[in-house]
N, C-alpha and C positions, 0 to 999 in steps of 0.2 A: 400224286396229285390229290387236294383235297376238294372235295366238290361236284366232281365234274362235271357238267352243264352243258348239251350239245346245243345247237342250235341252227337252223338249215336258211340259209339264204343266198341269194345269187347263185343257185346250181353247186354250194359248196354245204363242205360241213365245217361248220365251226364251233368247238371244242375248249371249252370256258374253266379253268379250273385254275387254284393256288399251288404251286413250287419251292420246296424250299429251296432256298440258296444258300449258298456263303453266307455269311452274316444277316441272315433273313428269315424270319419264321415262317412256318405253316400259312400263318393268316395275313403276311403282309405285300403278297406280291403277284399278282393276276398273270398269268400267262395264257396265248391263244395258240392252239394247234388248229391245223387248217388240212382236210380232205378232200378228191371229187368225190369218193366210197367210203362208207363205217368200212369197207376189210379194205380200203385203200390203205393208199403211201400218208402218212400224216407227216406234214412240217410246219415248225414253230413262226409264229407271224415275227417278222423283221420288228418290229418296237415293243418283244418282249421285254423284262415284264412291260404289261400296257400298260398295268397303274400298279403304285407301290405306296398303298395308303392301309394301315394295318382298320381303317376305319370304313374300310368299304371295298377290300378288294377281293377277302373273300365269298365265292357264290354262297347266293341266297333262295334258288329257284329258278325257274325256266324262262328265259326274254320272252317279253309280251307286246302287245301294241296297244297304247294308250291314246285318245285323241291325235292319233296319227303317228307318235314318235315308239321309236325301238327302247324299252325300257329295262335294263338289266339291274335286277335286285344283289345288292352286297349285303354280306355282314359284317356292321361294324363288332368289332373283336377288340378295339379298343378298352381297356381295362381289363373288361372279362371277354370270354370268347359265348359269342351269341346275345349279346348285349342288344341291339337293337337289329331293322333290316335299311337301310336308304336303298332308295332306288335313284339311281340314276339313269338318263337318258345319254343312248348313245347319238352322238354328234357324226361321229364316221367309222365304219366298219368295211373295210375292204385289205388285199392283199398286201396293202403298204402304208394302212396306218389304221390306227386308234384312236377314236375321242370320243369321252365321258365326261356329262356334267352330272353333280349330285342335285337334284330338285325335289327329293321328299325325304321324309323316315318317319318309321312305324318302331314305336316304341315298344317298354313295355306298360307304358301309364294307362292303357286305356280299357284294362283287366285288371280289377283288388286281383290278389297273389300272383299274378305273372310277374317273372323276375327275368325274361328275356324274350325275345322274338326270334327267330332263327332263318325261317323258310316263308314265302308267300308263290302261292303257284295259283292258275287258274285253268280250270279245266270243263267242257260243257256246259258253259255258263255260270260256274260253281267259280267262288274264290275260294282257296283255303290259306290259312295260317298258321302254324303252330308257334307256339312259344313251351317257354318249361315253367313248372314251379313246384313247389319243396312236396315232394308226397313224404307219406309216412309209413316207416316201413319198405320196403320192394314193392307195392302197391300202389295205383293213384287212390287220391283221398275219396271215398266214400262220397257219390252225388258230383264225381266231379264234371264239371262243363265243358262243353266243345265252344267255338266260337267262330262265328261270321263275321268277315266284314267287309263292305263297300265302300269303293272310292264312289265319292259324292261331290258336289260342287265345292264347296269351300275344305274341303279335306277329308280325312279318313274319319269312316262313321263305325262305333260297335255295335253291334249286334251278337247278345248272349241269348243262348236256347241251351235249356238244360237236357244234358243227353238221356236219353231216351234208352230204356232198360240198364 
């Protein structure tokens, strides 16, 4: 399993990660395992895979809640692997079924040298994000930056602060 992504709701544990399959890459097919206990019994949700989109089914980070809706971030893997993140909002999560709509994505356009976005987690009121981009050498480059960002009214906003020591 690539990714793995827990996630705790309705008194269960639910277990977010990519499968290969027969004819199926690492990045192209979402499946749910479902627990009452982390040292429980784990079984696969009945409409495995949930989604089979090489552009958003592998995880991206921890479901969050956005103006009220359950938000699970994919990576699109499409072309390359860690190419961008979409978030989508899940529509239904329970023991017998799955639905996801895609309604955003975070590129890499909004960082000069970012050449992918990978992960978006939020924690303590902290957003974080990483992306990658071409160091030189085994080393990041000399000066290089962290970066913030908040969702905002009309979309995602950057915020660059140069890292500190």
């Amino acid at each position: 399993m690539s990714d793995p992504t827990l996630h705790r709701q309705d008194g269960k544990l639910w277990l977010f990660g990519t499968v290969s399959e027969a004819r199926a890459r690492a990045n192209d097919e979402l499946h749910i395992y479902i627990a009452d206990a982390l040292d429980g019994v784990w079984w696969p949700h009945p409409a495995n895979p949930v989604v089979s989109d090489r552009g958003r089914a592998r995880p991206a980070g921890r479901l969050f809640f956005r103006n009220g809706h359950l938000i699970r971030p994919g990576q699109d893997c499409s072309g390359r692997y860690g190419r961008a993140v979409v978030l989508n909002r899940v529509d239904a999560l329970n023991e017998r079924a799955y639905a996801e709509t895609p309604i955003g994505r975070i590129d890499s356009s909004g960082l000069p040298g970012n050449r992918g976005t990978h992960t978006v987690n939020y924690a303590g009121g902290l957003e974080f994000l990483d992306g990658r981009t071409r160091a030189h050498g085994n080393r990041a480059p000399r000066g290089a930056q962290t970066r913030r960002q908040s969702l905002e009214e009309g979309g995602w906003a950057w915020k660059i602060r140069k890292k500190e020591g």
